[in-house]
N, C-alpha and C positions, 0 to 999 in steps of 0.2 A: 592428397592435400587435406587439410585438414579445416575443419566448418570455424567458422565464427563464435557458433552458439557451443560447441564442444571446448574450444578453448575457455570461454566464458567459465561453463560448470566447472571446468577444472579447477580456478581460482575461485569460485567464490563459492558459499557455503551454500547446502538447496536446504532450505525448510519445508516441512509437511502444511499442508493447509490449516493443520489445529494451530503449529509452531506459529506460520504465519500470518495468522489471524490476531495468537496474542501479540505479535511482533507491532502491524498497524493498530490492535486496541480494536478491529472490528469484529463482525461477526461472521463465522465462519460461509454462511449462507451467502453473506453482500461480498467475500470471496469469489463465492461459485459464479454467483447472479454478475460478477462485474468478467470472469472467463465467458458466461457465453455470451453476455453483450461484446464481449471483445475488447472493451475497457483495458485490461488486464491481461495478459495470455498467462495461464497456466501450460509448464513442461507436463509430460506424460509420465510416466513411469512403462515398465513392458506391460502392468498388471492394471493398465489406465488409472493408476491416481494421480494428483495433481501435486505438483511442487512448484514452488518458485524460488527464484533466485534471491538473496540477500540482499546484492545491490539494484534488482529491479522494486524491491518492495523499499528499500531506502529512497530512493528517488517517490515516490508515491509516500512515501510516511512524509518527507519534505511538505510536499505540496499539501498534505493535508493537516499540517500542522503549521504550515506559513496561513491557511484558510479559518486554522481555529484561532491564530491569533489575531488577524482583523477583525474576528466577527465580535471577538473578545475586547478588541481594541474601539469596537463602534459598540458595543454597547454600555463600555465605560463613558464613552462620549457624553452618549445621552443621556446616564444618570448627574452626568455633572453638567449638560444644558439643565435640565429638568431641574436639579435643588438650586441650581447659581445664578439662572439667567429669567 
């Protein structure tokens, strides 16, 4: 039988931690720091490096750019309470 996570890599693309670091626009560190809080799982390699999946970092670029846009969207807010009201 064959695993879930194997079918998975075979479809999608794996990026290196540099790749995927520019991929979300973070740094490669708040990578690492988000695999051992567990945030994040990083796959292994045999030679223990880290890759991730294309569509597990797609789901997480979502969410942090659905996050940039409220905060982006509340602080337009308040410049236009602030000059209008």
């Amino acid at each position: 039988m064959v695993s879930k996570i194997y079918i998975m890599s075979m479809k999608d693309s794996k990026l290196t931690l540099s790749k995927a670091s520019h991929f979300l626009n973070i740094h490669p560190k708040t990578l690492q720091k988000m695999d051992r809080d567990g945030r994040l799982k990083a796959f292994r390699t045999k030679t223990n490096r880290r890759y991730y999946l294309k569509s597990q970092l797609q789901k997480i670029k979502d969410k942090i750019d659905k996050e940039r846009d409220v905060k982006f969207l509340y602080n337009i807010l308040k410049l236009v309470k602030k000059y209008y009201y």
